[in-house]
C-alpha positions in Angstrom: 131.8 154.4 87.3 131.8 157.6 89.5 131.4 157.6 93.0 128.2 159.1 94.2 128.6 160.7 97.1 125.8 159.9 99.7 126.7 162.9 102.2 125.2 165.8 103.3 126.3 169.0 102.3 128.8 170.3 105.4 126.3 173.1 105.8 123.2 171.4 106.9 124.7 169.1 108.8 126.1 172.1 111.2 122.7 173.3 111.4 120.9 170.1 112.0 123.5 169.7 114.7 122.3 173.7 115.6 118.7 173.0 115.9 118.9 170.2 118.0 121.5 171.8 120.6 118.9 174.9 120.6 116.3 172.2 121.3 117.8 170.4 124.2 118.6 173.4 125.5 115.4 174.8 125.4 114.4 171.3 127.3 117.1 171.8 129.7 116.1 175.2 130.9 112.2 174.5 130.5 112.2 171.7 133.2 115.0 174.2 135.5 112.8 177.0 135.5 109.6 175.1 136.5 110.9 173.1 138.9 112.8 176.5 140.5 108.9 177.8 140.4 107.4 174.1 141.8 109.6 173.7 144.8 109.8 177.8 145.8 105.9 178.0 145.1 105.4 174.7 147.6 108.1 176.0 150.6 106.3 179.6 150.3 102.7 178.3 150.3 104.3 175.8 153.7 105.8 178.9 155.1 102.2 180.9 154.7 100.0 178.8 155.6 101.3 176.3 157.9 99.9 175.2 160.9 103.6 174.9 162.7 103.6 178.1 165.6 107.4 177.9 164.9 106.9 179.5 161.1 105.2 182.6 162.7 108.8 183.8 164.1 110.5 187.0 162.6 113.6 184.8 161.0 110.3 183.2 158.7 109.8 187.3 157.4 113.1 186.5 155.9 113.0 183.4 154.5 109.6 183.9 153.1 111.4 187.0 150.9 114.0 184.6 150.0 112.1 182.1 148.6 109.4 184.8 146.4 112.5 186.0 145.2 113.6 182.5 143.7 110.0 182.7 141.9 110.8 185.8 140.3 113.8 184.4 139.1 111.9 181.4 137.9 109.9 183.9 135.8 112.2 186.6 134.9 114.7 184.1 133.4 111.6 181.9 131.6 110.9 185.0 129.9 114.6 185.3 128.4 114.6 181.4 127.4 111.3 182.5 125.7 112.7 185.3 124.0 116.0 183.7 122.7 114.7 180.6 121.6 111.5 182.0 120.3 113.0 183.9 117.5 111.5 186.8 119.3 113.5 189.7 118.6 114.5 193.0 121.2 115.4 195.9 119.0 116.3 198.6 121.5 118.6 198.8 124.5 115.9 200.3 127.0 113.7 196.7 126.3 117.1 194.9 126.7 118.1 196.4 130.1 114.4 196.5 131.1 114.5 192.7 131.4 118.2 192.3 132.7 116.8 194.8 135.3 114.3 192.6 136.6 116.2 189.6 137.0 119.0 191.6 138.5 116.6 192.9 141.2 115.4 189.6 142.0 118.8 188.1 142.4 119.6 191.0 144.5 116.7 190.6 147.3 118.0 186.9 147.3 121.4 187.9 148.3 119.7 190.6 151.0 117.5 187.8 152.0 119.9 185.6 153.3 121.9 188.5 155.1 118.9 189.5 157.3 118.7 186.2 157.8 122.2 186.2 158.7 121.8 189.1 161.1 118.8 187.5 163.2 120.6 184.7 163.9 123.6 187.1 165.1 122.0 188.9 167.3 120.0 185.5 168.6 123.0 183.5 169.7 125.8 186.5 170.6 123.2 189.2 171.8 120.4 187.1 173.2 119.7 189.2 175.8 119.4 192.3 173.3 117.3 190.2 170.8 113.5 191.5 171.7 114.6 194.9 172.1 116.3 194.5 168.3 114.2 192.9 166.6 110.2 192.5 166.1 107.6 191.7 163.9 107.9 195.9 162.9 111.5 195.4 162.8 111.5 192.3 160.0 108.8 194.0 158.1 110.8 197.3 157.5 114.0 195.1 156.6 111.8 193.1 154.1 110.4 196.3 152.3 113.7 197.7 152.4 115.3 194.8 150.6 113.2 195.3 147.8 113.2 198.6 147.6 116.9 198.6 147.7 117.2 195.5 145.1 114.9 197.4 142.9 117.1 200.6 142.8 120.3 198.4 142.4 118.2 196.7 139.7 117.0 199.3 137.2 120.1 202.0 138.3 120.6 201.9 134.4 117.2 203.1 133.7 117.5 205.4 136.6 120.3 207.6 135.3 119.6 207.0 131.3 122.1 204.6 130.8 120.6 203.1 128.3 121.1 206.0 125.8 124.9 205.8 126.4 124.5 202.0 124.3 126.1 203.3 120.9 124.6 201.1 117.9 122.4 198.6 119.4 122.4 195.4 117.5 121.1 192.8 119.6 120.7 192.2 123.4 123.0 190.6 125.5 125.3 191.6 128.9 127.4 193.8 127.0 124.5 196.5 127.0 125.5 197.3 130.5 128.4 199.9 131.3 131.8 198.1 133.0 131.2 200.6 135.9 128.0 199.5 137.0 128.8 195.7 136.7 131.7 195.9 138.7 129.4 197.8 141.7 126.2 195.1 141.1 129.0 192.2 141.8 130.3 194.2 144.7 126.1 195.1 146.2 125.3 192.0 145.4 127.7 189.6 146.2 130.7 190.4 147.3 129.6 192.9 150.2 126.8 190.4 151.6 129.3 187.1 151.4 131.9 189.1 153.3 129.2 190.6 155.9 127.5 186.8 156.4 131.3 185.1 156.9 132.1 187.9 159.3 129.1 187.3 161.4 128.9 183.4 161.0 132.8 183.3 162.1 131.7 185.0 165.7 128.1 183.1 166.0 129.5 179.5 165.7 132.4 180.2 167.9 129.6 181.7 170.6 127.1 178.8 170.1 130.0 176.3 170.2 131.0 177.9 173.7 127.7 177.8 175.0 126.9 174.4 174.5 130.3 173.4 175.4 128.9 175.4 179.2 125.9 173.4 179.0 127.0 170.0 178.6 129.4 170.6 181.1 127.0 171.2 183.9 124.2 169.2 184.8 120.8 171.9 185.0 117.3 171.2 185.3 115.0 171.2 181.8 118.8 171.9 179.8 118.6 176.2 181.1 122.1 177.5 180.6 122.7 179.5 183.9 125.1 182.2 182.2 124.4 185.7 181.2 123.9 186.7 178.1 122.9 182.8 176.8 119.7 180.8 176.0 118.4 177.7 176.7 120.4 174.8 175.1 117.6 173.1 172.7 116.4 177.0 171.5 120.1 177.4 170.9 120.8 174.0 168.9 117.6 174.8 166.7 118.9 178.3 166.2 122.8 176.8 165.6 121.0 174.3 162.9 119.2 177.4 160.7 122.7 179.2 160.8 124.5 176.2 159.5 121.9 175.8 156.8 122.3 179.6 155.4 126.4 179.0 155.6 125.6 176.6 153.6 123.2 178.6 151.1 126.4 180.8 151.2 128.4 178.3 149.7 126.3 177.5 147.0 125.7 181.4 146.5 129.2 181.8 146.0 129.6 179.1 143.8 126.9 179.6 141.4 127.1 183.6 141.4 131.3 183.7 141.3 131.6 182.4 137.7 128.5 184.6 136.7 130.3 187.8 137.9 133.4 186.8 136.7 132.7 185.8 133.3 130.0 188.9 133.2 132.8 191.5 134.5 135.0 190.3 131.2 132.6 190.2 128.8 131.7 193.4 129.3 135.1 194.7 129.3 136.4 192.9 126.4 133.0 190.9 125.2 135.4 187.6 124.5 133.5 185.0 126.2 129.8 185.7 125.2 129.7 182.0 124.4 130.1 181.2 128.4 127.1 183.2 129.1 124.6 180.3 128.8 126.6 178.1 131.0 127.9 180.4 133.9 123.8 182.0 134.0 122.3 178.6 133.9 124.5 177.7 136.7 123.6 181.4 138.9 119.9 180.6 138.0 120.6 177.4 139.4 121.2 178.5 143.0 117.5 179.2 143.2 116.8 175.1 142.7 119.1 174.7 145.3 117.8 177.1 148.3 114.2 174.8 148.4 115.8 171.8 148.3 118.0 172.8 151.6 115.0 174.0 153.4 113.2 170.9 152.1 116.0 168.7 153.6 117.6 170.9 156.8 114.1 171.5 158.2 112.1 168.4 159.4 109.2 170.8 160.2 109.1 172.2 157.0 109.4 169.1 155.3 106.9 167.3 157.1 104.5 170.6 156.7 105.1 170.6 152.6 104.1 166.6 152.9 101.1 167.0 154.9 99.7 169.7 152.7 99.9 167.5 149.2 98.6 164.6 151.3 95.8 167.1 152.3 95.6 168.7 148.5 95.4 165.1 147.2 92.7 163.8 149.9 90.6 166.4 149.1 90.7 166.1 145.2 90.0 162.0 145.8 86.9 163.2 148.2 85.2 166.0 145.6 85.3 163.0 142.8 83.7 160.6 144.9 81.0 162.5 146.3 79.1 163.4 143.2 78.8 159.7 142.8 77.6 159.0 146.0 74.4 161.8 145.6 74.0 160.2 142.3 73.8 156.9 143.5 71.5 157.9 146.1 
Protein backbone atom coordinates (compact mmCIF):
# COMPACT_ATOMS: atom_id res chain seq x y z
CA UNK A 1 0.00 0.00 0.00
CA UNK A 2 1.61 3.51 -0.84
CA UNK A 3 2.22 5.96 1.52
CA UNK A 4 0.03 8.97 1.34
CA UNK A 5 1.64 11.80 2.16
CA UNK A 6 -0.45 14.11 4.48
CA UNK A 7 1.97 17.35 4.08
CA UNK A 8 1.66 20.44 2.74
CA UNK A 9 3.26 21.40 -0.27
CA UNK A 10 6.81 23.31 0.88
CA UNK A 11 5.38 26.32 -0.81
CA UNK A 12 2.38 27.20 1.17
CA UNK A 13 3.66 26.45 4.16
CA UNK A 14 6.47 29.40 3.62
CA UNK A 15 3.70 31.59 2.84
CA UNK A 16 1.42 30.68 5.55
CA UNK A 17 4.46 31.23 7.73
CA UNK A 18 4.69 34.88 5.46
CA UNK A 19 1.29 35.96 6.13
CA UNK A 20 1.22 35.54 9.62
CA UNK A 21 4.87 37.24 10.25
CA UNK A 22 3.36 40.26 8.03
CA UNK A 23 0.39 40.06 10.43
CA UNK A 24 2.10 40.20 13.78
CA UNK A 25 3.99 42.73 12.48
CA UNK A 26 1.43 44.81 11.37
CA UNK A 27 0.05 44.21 15.21
CA UNK A 28 3.39 45.08 16.50
CA UNK A 29 3.75 48.41 14.89
CA UNK A 30 -0.10 49.29 15.10
CA UNK A 31 -0.13 49.32 19.00
CA UNK A 32 3.72 51.32 18.76
CA UNK A 33 2.49 54.00 16.75
CA UNK A 34 -0.65 54.64 18.77
CA UNK A 35 0.66 54.52 21.91
CA UNK A 36 3.75 56.92 20.54
CA UNK A 37 0.56 59.23 19.50
CA UNK A 38 -1.48 58.49 23.15
CA UNK A 39 1.34 59.31 25.52
CA UNK A 40 2.86 62.50 23.33
CA UNK A 41 -0.84 63.72 22.62
CA UNK A 42 -1.52 63.43 26.70
CA UNK A 43 2.21 65.26 27.85
CA UNK A 44 1.45 67.98 25.05
CA UNK A 45 -2.22 68.64 25.99
CA UNK A 46 -0.46 68.65 30.14
CA UNK A 47 2.12 70.96 28.84
CA UNK A 48 -0.71 73.34 27.10
CA UNK A 49 -3.09 73.54 29.25
CA UNK A 50 -1.94 72.97 32.60
CA UNK A 51 -2.62 74.78 35.47
CA UNK A 52 1.21 74.37 36.95
CA UNK A 53 2.85 78.33 36.69
CA UNK A 54 6.10 76.23 36.37
CA UNK A 55 5.05 74.89 32.62
CA UNK A 56 4.81 78.61 31.40
CA UNK A 57 8.79 78.93 31.54
CA UNK A 58 10.88 79.19 28.21
CA UNK A 59 12.61 75.54 28.67
CA UNK A 60 8.51 74.26 28.24
CA UNK A 61 8.76 76.17 24.41
CA UNK A 62 11.23 73.44 23.96
CA UNK A 63 9.86 70.53 25.24
CA UNK A 64 6.46 71.31 23.88
CA UNK A 65 8.39 71.10 20.15
CA UNK A 66 9.81 67.93 21.22
CA UNK A 67 6.93 66.14 22.10
CA UNK A 68 4.68 67.45 18.59
CA UNK A 69 7.46 66.23 16.91
CA UNK A 70 7.10 62.48 18.45
CA UNK A 71 3.29 62.88 17.00
CA UNK A 72 4.46 63.53 13.69
CA UNK A 73 6.52 60.64 13.89
CA UNK A 74 3.57 58.73 15.23
CA UNK A 75 1.85 59.65 11.94
CA UNK A 76 4.47 59.78 9.37
CA UNK A 77 5.62 56.23 10.21
CA UNK A 78 1.64 54.90 10.52
CA UNK A 79 1.44 56.02 7.06
CA UNK A 80 4.41 53.74 5.83
CA UNK A 81 3.10 50.59 8.00
CA UNK A 82 -0.15 51.47 5.97
CA UNK A 83 1.48 51.53 2.75
CA UNK A 84 3.71 48.35 3.10
CA UNK A 85 1.30 46.23 4.61
CA UNK A 86 -1.62 47.48 2.71
CA UNK A 87 -0.46 46.21 -0.64
CA UNK A 88 -0.53 49.81 -1.53
CA UNK A 89 1.90 50.40 -4.14
CA UNK A 90 4.50 53.88 -4.69
CA UNK A 91 5.49 53.82 -8.34
CA UNK A 92 7.74 56.81 -8.52
CA UNK A 93 10.79 58.09 -6.58
CA UNK A 94 9.40 61.78 -5.98
CA UNK A 95 6.19 59.88 -3.84
CA UNK A 96 8.96 57.65 -2.23
CA UNK A 97 11.25 60.49 -1.02
CA UNK A 98 8.15 62.70 -0.42
CA UNK A 99 7.25 60.43 2.62
CA UNK A 100 10.90 59.56 3.76
CA UNK A 101 11.04 63.46 3.79
CA UNK A 102 8.56 63.91 6.22
CA UNK A 103 9.57 61.53 8.67
CA UNK A 104 13.13 62.73 8.28
CA UNK A 105 11.99 66.29 9.25
CA UNK A 106 10.19 65.16 12.15
CA UNK A 107 13.11 63.18 13.50
CA UNK A 108 15.21 66.06 12.87
CA UNK A 109 13.18 68.79 15.06
CA UNK A 110 13.35 66.02 17.74
CA UNK A 111 17.04 65.91 17.75
CA UNK A 112 17.05 70.12 17.67
CA UNK A 113 14.48 69.90 20.31
CA UNK A 114 16.43 68.43 22.88
CA UNK A 115 19.62 70.66 21.98
CA UNK A 116 17.73 73.95 22.76
CA UNK A 117 16.76 72.29 25.51
CA UNK A 118 20.28 71.49 26.16
CA UNK A 119 21.36 75.08 25.72
CA UNK A 120 18.80 76.62 28.28
CA UNK A 121 19.82 74.61 30.79
CA UNK A 122 23.65 75.80 29.93
CA UNK A 123 23.29 78.98 30.11
CA UNK A 124 20.86 78.41 33.49
CA UNK A 125 23.41 76.81 35.70
CA UNK A 126 27.03 78.20 34.19
CA UNK A 127 25.72 81.69 33.09
CA UNK A 128 22.97 82.43 35.54
CA UNK A 129 23.60 85.79 35.77
CA UNK A 130 23.45 86.15 31.83
CA UNK A 131 20.28 83.99 31.64
CA UNK A 132 17.48 86.97 31.25
CA UNK A 133 19.48 88.91 29.09
CA UNK A 134 19.86 85.45 26.74
CA UNK A 135 17.00 84.11 26.71
CA UNK A 136 13.08 85.16 26.64
CA UNK A 137 9.85 84.16 25.68
CA UNK A 138 11.02 86.07 22.01
CA UNK A 139 14.10 84.22 22.28
CA UNK A 140 12.50 80.43 22.61
CA UNK A 141 9.91 81.31 20.02
CA UNK A 142 12.51 82.22 17.28
CA UNK A 143 14.60 78.94 18.21
CA UNK A 144 11.34 76.91 17.90
CA UNK A 145 10.39 78.31 14.40
CA UNK A 146 13.92 77.94 13.43
CA UNK A 147 14.01 74.25 14.35
CA UNK A 148 11.41 73.54 12.02
CA UNK A 149 12.32 75.47 9.53
CA UNK A 150 15.73 74.01 9.57
CA UNK A 151 14.36 70.28 9.97
CA UNK A 152 12.16 70.96 7.13
CA UNK A 153 15.04 72.00 4.75
CA UNK A 154 17.26 69.10 6.03
CA UNK A 155 14.12 66.98 5.41
CA UNK A 156 13.04 67.43 1.82
CA UNK A 157 16.95 68.72 0.66
CA UNK A 158 16.26 65.84 -1.93
CA UNK A 159 13.28 67.44 -3.34
CA UNK A 160 14.97 70.78 -3.05
CA UNK A 161 17.81 70.18 -5.46
CA UNK A 162 15.90 67.38 -7.76
CA UNK A 163 17.39 64.54 -6.39
CA UNK A 164 14.86 62.53 -7.02
CA UNK A 165 15.43 62.48 -10.85
CA UNK A 166 18.99 61.26 -10.26
CA UNK A 167 17.02 57.62 -9.06
CA UNK A 168 17.88 55.52 -12.32
CA UNK A 169 15.10 52.77 -12.75
CA UNK A 170 12.74 53.02 -9.92
CA UNK A 171 11.35 49.76 -8.96
CA UNK A 172 10.01 50.03 -5.56
CA UNK A 173 10.52 52.35 -2.57
CA UNK A 174 12.84 51.80 0.06
CA UNK A 175 16.19 53.79 1.72
CA UNK A 176 18.14 53.10 -1.16
CA UNK A 177 16.25 55.93 -3.11
CA UNK A 178 18.37 58.39 -1.27
CA UNK A 179 22.03 59.43 -2.67
CA UNK A 180 25.06 58.09 -0.17
CA UNK A 181 26.03 61.83 0.11
CA UNK A 182 23.11 63.10 1.58
CA UNK A 183 22.69 60.17 4.15
CA UNK A 184 25.97 60.51 5.35
CA UNK A 185 25.30 64.60 6.03
CA UNK A 186 21.40 63.72 7.60
CA UNK A 187 23.36 61.32 10.27
CA UNK A 188 25.93 64.04 10.78
CA UNK A 189 22.73 67.23 11.17
CA UNK A 190 20.98 65.10 12.81
CA UNK A 191 22.73 63.12 15.07
CA UNK A 192 25.99 63.11 15.30
CA UNK A 193 26.54 67.16 15.49
CA UNK A 194 23.59 67.59 18.24
CA UNK A 195 25.01 64.35 20.51
CA UNK A 196 28.42 65.90 20.42
CA UNK A 197 27.13 69.56 21.08
CA UNK A 198 24.66 68.21 24.20
CA UNK A 199 27.80 65.90 25.76
CA UNK A 200 30.00 69.01 25.41
CA UNK A 201 27.70 71.22 27.23
CA UNK A 202 26.32 68.55 29.80
CA UNK A 203 30.13 67.76 30.65
CA UNK A 204 30.62 71.62 31.93
CA UNK A 205 26.91 72.03 33.51
CA UNK A 206 27.07 69.04 35.88
CA UNK A 207 30.56 69.73 36.88
CA UNK A 208 29.19 73.57 37.69
CA UNK A 209 25.94 72.47 39.39
CA UNK A 210 27.90 69.78 41.29
CA UNK A 211 30.25 72.71 42.54
CA UNK A 212 27.56 74.83 43.48
CA UNK A 213 25.73 72.63 45.64
CA UNK A 214 28.84 71.32 47.03
CA UNK A 215 29.23 75.58 48.16
CA UNK A 216 25.83 75.49 49.46
CA UNK A 217 25.86 72.59 51.62
CA UNK A 218 28.88 73.69 52.93
CA UNK A 219 27.65 76.92 54.44
CA UNK A 220 24.75 77.37 56.48
CA UNK A 221 22.40 80.47 54.67
CA UNK A 222 19.12 81.61 55.34
CA UNK A 223 16.00 80.22 52.89
CA UNK A 224 19.14 77.85 51.06
CA UNK A 225 20.55 81.48 48.81
CA UNK A 226 23.92 80.61 47.50
CA UNK A 227 25.97 83.80 48.41
CA UNK A 228 28.49 83.45 45.31
CA UNK A 229 28.54 85.23 42.02
CA UNK A 230 27.41 84.07 39.22
CA UNK A 231 25.09 81.08 41.11
CA UNK A 232 21.36 80.62 41.98
CA UNK A 233 19.45 79.57 44.69
CA UNK A 234 20.09 75.93 45.74
CA UNK A 235 16.40 74.34 45.29
CA UNK A 236 16.01 76.48 41.68
CA UNK A 237 19.30 74.82 40.92
CA UNK A 238 18.43 71.07 42.03
CA UNK A 239 15.16 71.42 39.86
CA UNK A 240 17.20 72.75 37.08
CA UNK A 241 20.14 69.85 37.73
CA UNK A 242 17.03 67.15 37.67
CA UNK A 243 15.64 68.42 33.87
CA UNK A 244 19.39 68.23 32.65
CA UNK A 245 19.82 64.79 33.91
CA UNK A 246 16.58 63.68 32.37
CA UNK A 247 17.56 65.09 28.62
CA UNK A 248 21.29 63.20 29.30
CA UNK A 249 19.24 60.65 29.64
CA UNK A 250 16.91 61.18 26.43
CA UNK A 251 20.50 61.43 24.89
CA UNK A 252 21.23 58.07 25.71
CA UNK A 253 18.34 56.57 24.42
CA UNK A 254 18.69 58.93 21.25
CA UNK A 255 21.83 57.46 20.67
CA UNK A 256 20.89 54.14 21.10
CA UNK A 257 17.86 53.90 18.98
CA UNK A 258 19.14 56.37 16.19
CA UNK A 259 22.98 54.68 16.03
CA UNK A 260 21.92 51.34 14.52
CA UNK A 261 19.33 53.32 12.19
CA UNK A 262 22.26 55.44 10.73
CA UNK A 263 24.51 52.76 10.65
CA UNK A 264 22.58 50.18 8.99
CA UNK A 265 20.95 53.16 6.67
CA UNK A 266 24.65 54.51 5.67
CA UNK A 267 25.35 50.67 4.23
CA UNK A 268 22.43 49.99 2.66
CA UNK A 269 22.68 52.67 0.69
CA UNK A 270 26.11 52.14 -0.21
CA UNK A 271 26.00 48.63 -0.88
CA UNK A 272 21.96 47.86 -0.33
CA UNK A 273 23.13 44.35 1.60
CA UNK A 274 21.09 44.58 4.69
CA UNK A 275 17.64 45.82 3.50
CA UNK A 276 16.24 43.03 5.60
CA UNK A 277 17.58 44.99 8.85
CA UNK A 278 15.60 47.91 7.94
CA UNK A 279 12.39 46.84 9.81
CA UNK A 280 14.22 46.18 12.94
CA UNK A 281 16.83 49.01 13.27
CA UNK A 282 13.52 51.72 12.16
CA UNK A 283 11.21 50.08 14.56
CA UNK A 284 13.85 50.57 17.14
CA UNK A 285 14.56 54.69 15.97
CA UNK A 286 10.71 55.01 15.94
CA UNK A 287 10.83 53.66 19.22
CA UNK A 288 12.76 56.55 20.88
CA UNK A 289 9.56 58.55 20.49
CA UNK A 290 7.69 55.94 23.06
CA UNK A 291 10.46 56.46 25.23
CA UNK A 292 10.76 60.47 25.55
CA UNK A 293 6.80 60.58 27.30
CA UNK A 294 7.46 58.00 29.38
CA UNK A 295 10.67 59.91 30.93
CA UNK A 296 8.77 63.06 31.24
CA UNK A 297 5.90 61.01 32.63
CA UNK A 298 8.27 59.49 35.30
CA UNK A 299 11.26 62.42 35.90
CA UNK A 300 8.63 65.03 36.38
CA UNK A 301 6.28 64.65 39.44
CA UNK A 302 4.53 67.88 38.24
CA UNK A 303 3.92 66.67 35.03
CA UNK A 304 2.77 63.46 36.11
CA UNK A 305 0.48 64.56 38.61
CA UNK A 306 -0.91 67.33 35.99
CA UNK A 307 -1.52 64.38 33.17
CA UNK A 308 -3.43 62.37 36.26
CA UNK A 309 -5.55 65.11 37.32
CA UNK A 310 -6.66 65.92 33.85
CA UNK A 311 -8.03 62.20 33.01
CA UNK A 312 -9.45 62.21 36.50
CA UNK A 313 -11.05 65.58 35.36
CA UNK A 314 -11.93 64.16 31.59
CA UNK A 315 -13.49 61.07 33.38
CA UNK A 316 -15.50 63.11 36.14
CA UNK A 317 -16.99 65.08 33.64
CA UNK A 318 -18.05 62.21 31.21
CA UNK A 319 -19.61 60.36 34.59
CA UNK A 320 -21.46 63.92 35.37
CA UNK A 321 -23.01 64.59 31.51
CA UNK A 322 -24.56 60.80 31.78
CA UNK A 323 -26.07 61.36 34.95
CA UNK A 324 -27.63 64.60 34.53
CA UNK A 325 -29.98 63.82 31.74
CA UNK A 326 -31.46 61.34 34.06
CA UNK A 327 -31.84 63.50 36.88
CA UNK A 328 -34.08 66.26 34.53
CA UNK A 329 -35.85 63.25 33.39
CA UNK A 330 -36.66 61.96 36.59
CA UNK A 331 -37.69 65.28 37.72
Amino acid sequence: MPLVNFRKPSYLQKRLVTENSKHIAMMGRSILMSSIFLLNTLVLVTLVRGRHAEFSDIKYWFLRSHVLSDIFVSLIYSAFVIVRYGQMNIDTSYSCLLMYSLLISSNQVSAMSLLFVSVDQYIAIVHPLRYNSLVSELSAKVAVSFSWLFSAIVGFLPLIIQWDQRVDHFTECSVTVFPLAYVMFWGIVQLYVPCVLMVTMYAQVLVVAHRHIRQNQMEVQPQNVDVHPGSMPLSILKAEVKVAVTVVIMLVVLMVCWLPFNIVLTLNVHGGRLLHSMDFVGSLAVTNSLFNPILYLIRFAKLRKSCIGMIRFKCCNKVQLAVVPINLDVM
